[in-house]
N, CA, C, O and CB atoms as a CASP TS submission, in Angstrom:
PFRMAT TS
TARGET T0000
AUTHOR 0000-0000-0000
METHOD Language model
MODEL 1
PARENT N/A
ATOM      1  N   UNK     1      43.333   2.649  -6.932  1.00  0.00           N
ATOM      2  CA  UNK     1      44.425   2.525  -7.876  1.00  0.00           C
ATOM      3  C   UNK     1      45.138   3.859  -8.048  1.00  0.00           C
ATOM      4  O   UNK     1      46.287   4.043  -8.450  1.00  0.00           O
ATOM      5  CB  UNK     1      43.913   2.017  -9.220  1.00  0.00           C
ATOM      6  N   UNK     2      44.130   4.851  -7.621  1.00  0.00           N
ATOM      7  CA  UNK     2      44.480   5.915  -8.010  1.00  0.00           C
ATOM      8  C   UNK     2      46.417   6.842  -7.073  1.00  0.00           C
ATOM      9  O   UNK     2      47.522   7.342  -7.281  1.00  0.00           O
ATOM     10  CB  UNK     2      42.842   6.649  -7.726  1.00  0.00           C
ATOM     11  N   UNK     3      45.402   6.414  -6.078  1.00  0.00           N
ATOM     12  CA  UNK     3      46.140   6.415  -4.818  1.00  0.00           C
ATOM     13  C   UNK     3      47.364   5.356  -4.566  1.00  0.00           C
ATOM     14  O   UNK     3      48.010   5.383  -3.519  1.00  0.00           O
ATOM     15  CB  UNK     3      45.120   6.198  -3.783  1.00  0.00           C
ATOM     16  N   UNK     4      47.493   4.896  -5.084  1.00  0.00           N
ATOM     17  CA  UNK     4      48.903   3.654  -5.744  1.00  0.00           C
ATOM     18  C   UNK     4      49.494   4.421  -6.626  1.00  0.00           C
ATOM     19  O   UNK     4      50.544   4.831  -6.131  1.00  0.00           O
ATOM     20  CB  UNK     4      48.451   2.035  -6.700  1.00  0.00           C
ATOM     21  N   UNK     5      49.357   4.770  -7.561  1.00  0.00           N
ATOM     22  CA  UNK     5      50.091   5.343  -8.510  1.00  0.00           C
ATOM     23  C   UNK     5      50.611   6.496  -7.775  1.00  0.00           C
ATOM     24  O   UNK     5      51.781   6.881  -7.755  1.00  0.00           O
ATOM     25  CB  UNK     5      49.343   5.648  -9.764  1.00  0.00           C
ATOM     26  N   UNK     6      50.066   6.768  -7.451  1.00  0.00           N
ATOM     27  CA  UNK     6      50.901   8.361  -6.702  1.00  0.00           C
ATOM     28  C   UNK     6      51.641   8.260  -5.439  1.00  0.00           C
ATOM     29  O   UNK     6      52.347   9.132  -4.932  1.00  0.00           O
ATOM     30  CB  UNK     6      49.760   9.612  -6.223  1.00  0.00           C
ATOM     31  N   UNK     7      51.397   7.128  -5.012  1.00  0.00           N
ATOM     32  CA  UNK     7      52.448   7.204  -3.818  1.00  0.00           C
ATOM     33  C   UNK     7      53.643   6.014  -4.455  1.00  0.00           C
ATOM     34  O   UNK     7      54.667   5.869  -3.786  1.00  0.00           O
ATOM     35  CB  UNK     7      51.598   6.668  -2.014  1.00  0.00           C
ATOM     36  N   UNK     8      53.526   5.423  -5.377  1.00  0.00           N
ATOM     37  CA  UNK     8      54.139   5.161  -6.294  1.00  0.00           C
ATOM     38  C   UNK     8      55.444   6.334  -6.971  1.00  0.00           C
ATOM     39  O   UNK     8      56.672   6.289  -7.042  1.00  0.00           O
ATOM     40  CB  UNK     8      53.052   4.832  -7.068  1.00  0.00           C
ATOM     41  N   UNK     9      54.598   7.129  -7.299  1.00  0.00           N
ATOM     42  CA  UNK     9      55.712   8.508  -8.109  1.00  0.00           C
ATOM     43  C   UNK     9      56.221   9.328  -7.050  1.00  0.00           C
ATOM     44  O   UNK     9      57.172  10.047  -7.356  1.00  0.00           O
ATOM     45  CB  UNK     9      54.832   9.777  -9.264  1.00  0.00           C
ATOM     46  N   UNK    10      55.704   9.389  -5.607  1.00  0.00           N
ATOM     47  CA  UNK    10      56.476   9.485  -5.029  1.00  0.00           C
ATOM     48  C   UNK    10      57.310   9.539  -4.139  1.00  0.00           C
ATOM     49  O   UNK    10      57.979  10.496  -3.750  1.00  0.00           O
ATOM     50  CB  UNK    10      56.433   9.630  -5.161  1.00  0.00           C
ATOM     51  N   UNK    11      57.261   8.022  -3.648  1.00  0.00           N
ATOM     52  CA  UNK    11      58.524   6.925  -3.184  1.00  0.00           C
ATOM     53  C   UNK    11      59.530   6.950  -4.604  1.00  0.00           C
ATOM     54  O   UNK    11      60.739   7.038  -4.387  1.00  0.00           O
ATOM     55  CB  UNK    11      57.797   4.971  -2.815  1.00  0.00           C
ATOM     56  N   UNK    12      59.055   6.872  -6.088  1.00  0.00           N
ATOM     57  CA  UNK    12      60.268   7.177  -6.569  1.00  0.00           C
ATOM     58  C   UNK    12      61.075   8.175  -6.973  1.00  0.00           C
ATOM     59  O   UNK    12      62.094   7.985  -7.637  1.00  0.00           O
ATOM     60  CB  UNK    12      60.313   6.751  -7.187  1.00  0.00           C
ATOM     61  N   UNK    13      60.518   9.680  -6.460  1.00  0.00           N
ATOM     62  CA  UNK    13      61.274  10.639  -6.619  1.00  0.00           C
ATOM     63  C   UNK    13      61.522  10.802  -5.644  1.00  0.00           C
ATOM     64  O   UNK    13      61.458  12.018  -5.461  1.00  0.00           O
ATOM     65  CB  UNK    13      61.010  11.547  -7.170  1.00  0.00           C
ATOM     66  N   UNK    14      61.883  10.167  -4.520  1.00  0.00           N
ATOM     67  CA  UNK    14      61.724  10.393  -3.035  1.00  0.00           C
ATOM     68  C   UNK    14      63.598   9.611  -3.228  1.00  0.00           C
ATOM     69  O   UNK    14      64.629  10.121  -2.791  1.00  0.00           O
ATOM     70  CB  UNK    14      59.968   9.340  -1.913  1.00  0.00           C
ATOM     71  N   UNK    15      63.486   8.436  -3.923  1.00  0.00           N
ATOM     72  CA  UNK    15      64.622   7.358  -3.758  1.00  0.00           C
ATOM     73  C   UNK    15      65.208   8.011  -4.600  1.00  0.00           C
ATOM     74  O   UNK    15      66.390   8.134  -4.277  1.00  0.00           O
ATOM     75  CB  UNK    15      64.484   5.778  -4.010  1.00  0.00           C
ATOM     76  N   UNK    16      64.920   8.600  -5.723  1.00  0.00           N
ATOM     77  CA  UNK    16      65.519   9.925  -6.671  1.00  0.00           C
ATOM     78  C   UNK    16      66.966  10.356  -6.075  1.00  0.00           C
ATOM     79  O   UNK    16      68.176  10.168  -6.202  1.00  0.00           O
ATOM     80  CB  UNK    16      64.379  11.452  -6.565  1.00  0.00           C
ATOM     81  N   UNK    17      65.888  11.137  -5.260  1.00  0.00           N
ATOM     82  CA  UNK    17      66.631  12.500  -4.269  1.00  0.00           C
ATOM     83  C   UNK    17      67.254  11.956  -3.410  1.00  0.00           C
ATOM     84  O   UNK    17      68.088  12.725  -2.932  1.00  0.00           O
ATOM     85  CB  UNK    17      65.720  13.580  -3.440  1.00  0.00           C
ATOM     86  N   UNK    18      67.261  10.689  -2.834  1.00  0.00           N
ATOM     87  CA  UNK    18      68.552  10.316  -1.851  1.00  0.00           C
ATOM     88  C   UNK    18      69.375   9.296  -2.729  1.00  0.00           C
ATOM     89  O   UNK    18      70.448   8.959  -2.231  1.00  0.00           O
ATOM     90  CB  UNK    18      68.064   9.522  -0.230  1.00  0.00           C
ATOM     91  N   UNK    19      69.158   8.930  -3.551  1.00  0.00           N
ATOM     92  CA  UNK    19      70.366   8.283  -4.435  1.00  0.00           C
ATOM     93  C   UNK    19      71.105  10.112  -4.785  1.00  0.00           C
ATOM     94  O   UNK    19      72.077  10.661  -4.264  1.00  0.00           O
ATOM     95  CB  UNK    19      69.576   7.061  -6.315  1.00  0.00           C
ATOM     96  N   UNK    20      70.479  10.439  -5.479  1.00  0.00           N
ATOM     97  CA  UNK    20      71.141  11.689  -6.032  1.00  0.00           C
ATOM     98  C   UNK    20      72.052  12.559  -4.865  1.00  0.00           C
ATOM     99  O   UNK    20      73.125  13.058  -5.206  1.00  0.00           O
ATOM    100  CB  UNK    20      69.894  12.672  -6.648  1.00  0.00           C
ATOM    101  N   UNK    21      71.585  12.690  -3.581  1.00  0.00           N
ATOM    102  CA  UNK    21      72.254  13.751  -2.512  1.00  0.00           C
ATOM    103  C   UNK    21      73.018  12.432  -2.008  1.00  0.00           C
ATOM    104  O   UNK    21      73.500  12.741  -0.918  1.00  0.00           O
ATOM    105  CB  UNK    21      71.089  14.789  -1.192  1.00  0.00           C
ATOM    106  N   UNK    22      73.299  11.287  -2.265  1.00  0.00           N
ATOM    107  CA  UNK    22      74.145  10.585  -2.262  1.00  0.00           C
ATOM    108  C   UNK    22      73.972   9.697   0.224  1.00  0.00           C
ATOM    109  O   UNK    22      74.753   9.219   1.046  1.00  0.00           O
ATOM    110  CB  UNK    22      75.734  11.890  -3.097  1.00  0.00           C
ATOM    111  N   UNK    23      72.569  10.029   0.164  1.00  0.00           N
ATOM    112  CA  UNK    23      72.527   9.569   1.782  1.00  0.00           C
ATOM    113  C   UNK    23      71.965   8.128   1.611  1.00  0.00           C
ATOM    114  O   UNK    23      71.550   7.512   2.592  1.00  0.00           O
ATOM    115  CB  UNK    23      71.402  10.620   2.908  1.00  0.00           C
ATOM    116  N   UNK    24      71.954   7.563   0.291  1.00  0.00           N
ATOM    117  CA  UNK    24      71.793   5.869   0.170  1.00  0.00           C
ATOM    118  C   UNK    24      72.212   6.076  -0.962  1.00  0.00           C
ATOM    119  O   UNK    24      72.114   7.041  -1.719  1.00  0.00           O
ATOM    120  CB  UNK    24      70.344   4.931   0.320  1.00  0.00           C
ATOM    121  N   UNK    25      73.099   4.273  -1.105  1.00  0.00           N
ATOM    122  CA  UNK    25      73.680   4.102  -1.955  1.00  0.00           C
ATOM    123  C   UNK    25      72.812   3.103  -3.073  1.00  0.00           C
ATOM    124  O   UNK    25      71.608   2.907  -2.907  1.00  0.00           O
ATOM    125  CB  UNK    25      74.864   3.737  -1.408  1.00  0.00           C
ATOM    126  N   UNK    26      73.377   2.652  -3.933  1.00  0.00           N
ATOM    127  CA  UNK    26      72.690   1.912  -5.101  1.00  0.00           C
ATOM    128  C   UNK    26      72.611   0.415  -4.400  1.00  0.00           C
ATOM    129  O   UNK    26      71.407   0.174  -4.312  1.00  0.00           O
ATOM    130  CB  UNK    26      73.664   1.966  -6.710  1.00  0.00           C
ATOM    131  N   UNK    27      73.186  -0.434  -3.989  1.00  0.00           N
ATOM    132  CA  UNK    27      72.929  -1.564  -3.886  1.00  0.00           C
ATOM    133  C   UNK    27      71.957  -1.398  -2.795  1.00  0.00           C
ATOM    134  O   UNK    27      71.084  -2.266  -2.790  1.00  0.00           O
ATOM    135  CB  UNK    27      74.038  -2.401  -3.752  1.00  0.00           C
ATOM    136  N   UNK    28      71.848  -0.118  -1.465  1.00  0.00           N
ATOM    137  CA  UNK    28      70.903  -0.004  -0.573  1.00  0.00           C
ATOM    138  C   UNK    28      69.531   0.093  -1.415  1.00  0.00           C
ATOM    139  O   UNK    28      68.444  -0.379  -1.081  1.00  0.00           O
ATOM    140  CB  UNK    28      71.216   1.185   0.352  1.00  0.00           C
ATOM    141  N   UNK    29      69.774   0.667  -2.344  1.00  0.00           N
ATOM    142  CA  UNK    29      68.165   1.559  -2.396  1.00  0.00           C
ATOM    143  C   UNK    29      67.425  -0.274  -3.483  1.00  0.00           C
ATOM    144  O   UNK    29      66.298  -0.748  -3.338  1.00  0.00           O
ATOM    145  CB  UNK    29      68.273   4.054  -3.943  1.00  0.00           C
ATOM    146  N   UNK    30      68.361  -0.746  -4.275  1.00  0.00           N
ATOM    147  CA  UNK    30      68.297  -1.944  -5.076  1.00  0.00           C
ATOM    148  C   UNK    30      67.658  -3.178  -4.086  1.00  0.00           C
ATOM    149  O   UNK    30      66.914  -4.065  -4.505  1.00  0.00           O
ATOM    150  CB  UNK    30      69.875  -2.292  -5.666  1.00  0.00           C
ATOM    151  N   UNK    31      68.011  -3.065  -3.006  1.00  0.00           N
ATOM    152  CA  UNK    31      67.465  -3.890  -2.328  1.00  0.00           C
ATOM    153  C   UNK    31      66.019  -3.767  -1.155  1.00  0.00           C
ATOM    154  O   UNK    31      65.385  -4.678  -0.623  1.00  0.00           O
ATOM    155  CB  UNK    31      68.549  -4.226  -1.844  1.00  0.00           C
ATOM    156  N   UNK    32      65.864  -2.365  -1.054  1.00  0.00           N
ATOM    157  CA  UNK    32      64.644  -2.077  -1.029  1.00  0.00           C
ATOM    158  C   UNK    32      63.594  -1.884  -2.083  1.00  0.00           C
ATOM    159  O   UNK    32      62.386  -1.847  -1.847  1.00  0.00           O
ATOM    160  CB  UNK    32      64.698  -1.253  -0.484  1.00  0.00           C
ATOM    161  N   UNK    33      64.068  -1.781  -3.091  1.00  0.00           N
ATOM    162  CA  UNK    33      62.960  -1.756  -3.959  1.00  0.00           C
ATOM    163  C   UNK    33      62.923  -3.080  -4.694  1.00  0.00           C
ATOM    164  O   UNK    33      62.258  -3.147  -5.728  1.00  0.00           O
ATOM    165  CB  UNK    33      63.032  -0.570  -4.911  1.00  0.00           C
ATOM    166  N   UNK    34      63.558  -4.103  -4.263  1.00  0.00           N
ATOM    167  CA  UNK    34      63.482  -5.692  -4.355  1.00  0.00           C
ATOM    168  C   UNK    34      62.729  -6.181  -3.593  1.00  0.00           C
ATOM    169  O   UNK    34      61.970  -7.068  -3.985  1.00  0.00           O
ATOM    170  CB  UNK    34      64.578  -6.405  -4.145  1.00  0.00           C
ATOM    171  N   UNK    35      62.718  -5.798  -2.433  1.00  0.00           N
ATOM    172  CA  UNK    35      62.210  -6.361  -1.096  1.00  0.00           C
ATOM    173  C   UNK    35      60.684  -5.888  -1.498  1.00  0.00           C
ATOM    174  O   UNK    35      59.826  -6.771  -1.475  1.00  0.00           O
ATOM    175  CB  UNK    35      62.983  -5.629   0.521  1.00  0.00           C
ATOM    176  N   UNK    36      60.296  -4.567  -1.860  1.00  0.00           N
ATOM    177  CA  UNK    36      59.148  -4.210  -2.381  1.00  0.00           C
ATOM    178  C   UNK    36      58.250  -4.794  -3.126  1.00  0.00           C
ATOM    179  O   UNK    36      57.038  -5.009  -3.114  1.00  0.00           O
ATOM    180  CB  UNK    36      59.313  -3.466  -2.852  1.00  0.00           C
ATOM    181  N   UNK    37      59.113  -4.982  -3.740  1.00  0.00           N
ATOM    182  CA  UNK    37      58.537  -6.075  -4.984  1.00  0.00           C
ATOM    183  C   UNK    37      57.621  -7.367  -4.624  1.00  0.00           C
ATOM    184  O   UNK    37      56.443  -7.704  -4.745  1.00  0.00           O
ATOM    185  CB  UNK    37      59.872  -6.782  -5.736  1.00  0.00           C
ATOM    186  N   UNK    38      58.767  -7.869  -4.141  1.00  0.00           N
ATOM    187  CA  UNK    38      58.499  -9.314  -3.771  1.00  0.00           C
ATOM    188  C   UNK    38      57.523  -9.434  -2.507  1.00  0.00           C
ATOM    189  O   UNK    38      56.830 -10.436  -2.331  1.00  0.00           O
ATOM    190  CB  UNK    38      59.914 -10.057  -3.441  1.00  0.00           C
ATOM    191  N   UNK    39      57.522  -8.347  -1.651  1.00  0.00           N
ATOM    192  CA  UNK    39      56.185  -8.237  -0.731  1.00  0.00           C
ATOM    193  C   UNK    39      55.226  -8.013  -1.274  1.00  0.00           C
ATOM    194  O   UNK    39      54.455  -8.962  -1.132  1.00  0.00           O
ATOM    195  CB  UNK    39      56.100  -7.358   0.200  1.00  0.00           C
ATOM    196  N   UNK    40      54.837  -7.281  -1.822  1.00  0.00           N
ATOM    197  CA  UNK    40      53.636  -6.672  -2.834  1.00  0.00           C
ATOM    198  C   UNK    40      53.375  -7.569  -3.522  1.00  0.00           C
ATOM    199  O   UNK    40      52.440  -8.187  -3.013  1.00  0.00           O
ATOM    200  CB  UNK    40      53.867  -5.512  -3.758  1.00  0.00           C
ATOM    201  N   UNK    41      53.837  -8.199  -4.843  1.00  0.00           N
ATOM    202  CA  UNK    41      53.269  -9.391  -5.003  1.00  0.00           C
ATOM    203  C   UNK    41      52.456  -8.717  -6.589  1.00  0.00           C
ATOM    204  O   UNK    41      51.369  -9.106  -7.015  1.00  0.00           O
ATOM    205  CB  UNK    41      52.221  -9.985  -3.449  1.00  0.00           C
ATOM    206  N   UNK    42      53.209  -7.801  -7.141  1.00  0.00           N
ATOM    207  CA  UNK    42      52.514  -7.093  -7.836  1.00  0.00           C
ATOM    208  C   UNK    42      52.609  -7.916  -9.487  1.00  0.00           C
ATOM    209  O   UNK    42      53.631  -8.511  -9.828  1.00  0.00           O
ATOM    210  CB  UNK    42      53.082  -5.539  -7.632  1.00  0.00           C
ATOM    211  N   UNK    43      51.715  -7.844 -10.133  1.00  0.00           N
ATOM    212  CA  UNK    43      51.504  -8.055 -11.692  1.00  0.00           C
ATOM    213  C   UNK    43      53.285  -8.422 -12.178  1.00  0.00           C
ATOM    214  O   UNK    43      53.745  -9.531 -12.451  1.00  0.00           O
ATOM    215  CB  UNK    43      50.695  -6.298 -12.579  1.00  0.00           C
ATOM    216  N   UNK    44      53.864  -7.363 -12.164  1.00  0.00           N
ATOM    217  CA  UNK    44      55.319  -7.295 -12.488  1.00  0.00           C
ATOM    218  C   UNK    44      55.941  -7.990 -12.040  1.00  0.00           C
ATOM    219  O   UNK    44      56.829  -8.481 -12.738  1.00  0.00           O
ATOM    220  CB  UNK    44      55.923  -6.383 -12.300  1.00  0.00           C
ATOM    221  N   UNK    45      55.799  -8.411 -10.593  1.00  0.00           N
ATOM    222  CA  UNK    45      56.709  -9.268  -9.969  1.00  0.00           C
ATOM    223  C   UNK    45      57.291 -10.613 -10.718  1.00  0.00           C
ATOM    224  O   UNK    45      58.476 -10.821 -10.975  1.00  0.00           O
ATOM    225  CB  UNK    45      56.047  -9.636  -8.786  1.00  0.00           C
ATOM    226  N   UNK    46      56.340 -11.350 -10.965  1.00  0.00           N
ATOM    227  CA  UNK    46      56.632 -12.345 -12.546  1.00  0.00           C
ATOM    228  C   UNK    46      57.980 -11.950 -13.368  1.00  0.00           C
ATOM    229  O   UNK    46      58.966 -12.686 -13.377  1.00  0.00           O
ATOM    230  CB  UNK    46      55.229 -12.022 -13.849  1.00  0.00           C
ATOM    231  N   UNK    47      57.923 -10.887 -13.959  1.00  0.00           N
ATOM    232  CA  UNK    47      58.953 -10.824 -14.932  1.00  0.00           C
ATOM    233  C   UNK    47      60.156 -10.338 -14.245  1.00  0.00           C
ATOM    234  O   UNK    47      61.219 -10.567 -14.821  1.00  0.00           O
ATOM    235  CB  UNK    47      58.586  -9.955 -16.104  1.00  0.00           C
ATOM    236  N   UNK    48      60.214  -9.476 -12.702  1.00  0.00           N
ATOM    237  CA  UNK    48      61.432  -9.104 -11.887  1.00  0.00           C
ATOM    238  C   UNK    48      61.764 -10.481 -11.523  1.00  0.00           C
ATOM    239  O   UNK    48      62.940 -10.703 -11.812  1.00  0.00           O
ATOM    240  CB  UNK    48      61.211  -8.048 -10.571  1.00  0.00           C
ATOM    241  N   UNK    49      61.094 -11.640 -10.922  1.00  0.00           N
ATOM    242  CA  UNK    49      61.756 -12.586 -10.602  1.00  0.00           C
ATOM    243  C   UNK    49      61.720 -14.035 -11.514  1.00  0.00           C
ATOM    244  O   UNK    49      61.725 -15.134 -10.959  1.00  0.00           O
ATOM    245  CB  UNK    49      61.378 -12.685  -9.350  1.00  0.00           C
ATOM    246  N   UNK    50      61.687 -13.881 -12.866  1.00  0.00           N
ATOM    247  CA  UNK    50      62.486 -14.469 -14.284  1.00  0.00           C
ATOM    248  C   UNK    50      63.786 -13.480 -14.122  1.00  0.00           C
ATOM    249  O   UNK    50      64.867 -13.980 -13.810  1.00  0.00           O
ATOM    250  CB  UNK    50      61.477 -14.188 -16.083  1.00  0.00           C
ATOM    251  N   UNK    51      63.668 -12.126 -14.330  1.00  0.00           N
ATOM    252  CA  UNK    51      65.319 -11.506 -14.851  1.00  0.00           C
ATOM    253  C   UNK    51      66.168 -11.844 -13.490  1.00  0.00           C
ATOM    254  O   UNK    51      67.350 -12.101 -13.720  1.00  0.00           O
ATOM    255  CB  UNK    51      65.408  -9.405 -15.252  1.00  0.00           C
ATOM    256  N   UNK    52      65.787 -11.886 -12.150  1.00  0.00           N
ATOM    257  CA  UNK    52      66.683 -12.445 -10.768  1.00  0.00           C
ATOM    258  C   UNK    52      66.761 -13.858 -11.435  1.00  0.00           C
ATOM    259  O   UNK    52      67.931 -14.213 -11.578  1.00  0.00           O
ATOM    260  CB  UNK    52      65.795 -12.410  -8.909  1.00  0.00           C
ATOM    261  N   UNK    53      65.808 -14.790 -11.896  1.00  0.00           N
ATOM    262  CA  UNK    53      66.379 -15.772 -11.883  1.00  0.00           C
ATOM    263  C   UNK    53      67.741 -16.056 -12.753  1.00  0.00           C
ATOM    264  O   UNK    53      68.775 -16.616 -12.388  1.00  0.00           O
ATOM    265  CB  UNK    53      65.467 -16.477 -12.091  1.00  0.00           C
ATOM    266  N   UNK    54      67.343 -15.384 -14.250  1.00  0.00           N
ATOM    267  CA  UNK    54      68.266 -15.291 -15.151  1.00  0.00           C
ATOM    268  C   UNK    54      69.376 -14.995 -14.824  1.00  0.00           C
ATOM    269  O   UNK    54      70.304 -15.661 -15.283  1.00  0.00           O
ATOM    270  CB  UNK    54      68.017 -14.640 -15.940  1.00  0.00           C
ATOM    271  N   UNK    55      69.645 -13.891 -13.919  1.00  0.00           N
ATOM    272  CA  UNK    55      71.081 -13.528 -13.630  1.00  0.00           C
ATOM    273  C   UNK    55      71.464 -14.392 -12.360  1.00  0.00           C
ATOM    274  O   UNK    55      72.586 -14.268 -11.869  1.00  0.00           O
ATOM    275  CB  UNK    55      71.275 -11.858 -13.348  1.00  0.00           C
ATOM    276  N   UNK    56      70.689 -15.120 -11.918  1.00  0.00           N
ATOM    277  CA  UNK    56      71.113 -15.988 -10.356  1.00  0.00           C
ATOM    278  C   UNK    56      71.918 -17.059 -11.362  1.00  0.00           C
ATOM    279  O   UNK    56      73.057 -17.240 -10.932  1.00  0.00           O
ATOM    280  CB  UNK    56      69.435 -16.884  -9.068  1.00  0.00           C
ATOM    281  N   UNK    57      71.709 -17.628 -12.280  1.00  0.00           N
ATOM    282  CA  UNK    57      71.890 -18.895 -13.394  1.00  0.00           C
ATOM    283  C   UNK    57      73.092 -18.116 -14.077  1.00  0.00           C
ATOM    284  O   UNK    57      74.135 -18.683 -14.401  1.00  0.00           O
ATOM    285  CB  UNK    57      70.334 -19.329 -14.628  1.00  0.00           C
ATOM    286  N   UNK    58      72.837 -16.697 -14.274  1.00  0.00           N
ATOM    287  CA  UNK    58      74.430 -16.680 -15.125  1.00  0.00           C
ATOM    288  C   UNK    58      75.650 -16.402 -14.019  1.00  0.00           C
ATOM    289  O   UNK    58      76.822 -16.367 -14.393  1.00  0.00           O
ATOM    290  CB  UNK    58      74.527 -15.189 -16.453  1.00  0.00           C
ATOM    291  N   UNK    59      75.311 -16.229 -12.773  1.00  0.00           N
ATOM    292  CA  UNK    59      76.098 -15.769 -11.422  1.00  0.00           C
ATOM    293  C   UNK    59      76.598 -17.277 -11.343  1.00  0.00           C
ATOM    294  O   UNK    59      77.808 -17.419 -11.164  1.00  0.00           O
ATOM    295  CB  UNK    59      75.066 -15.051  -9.873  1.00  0.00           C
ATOM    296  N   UNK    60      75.793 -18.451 -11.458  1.00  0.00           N
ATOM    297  CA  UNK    60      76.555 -19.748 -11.069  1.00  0.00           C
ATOM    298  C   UNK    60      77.269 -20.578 -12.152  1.00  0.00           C
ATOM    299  O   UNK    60      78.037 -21.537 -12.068  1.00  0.00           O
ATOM    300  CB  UNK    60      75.596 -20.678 -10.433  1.00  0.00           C
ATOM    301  N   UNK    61      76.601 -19.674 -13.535  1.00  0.00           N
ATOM    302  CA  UNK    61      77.678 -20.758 -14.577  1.00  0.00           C
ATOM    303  C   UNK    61      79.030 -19.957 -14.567  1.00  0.00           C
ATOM    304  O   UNK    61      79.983 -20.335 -15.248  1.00  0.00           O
ATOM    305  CB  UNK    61      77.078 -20.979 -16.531  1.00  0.00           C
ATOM    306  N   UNK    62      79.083 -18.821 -13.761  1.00  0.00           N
ATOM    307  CA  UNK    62      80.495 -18.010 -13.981  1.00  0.00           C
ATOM    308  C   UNK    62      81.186 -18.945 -13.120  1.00  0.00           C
ATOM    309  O   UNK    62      82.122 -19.258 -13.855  1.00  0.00           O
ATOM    310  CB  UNK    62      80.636 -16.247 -13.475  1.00  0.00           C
ATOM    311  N   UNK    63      81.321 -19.500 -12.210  1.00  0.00           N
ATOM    312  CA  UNK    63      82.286 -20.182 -10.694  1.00  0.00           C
ATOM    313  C   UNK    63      82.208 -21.283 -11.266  1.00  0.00           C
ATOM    314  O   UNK    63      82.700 -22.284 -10.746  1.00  0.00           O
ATOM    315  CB  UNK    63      81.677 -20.227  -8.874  1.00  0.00           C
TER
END
């Protein structure tokens, strides 16, 4: 676990520093750390894919 958490902190100061020096953009880096998610399969994943669903449902009552 230990070893999760830390390569955890840093892949995200890693995505930090290239959002910030601007060599990936936001919807790039948004969709790798989606894709993450949903491979992993983690505890959290549950509540990331309720708030995707939520906004998939307000994306179709807009059209």
């Amino acid at each position: 676990m230990v070893v999760t958490l830390s390569a955890v902190a840093l892949f995200g100061v890693l995505t930090f520093v290239l959002l910030r020096s601007r060599y990936v953009g936001p919807l790039s880096a948004l969709a790798v750390f989606l894709f993450g998610f949903f491979t992993a399969d983690t505890g959290a994943s549950t509540a990331i894919r309720a708030a995707l669903g939520a906004l998939l449902d307000a994306a179709q009552s807009i059209s």
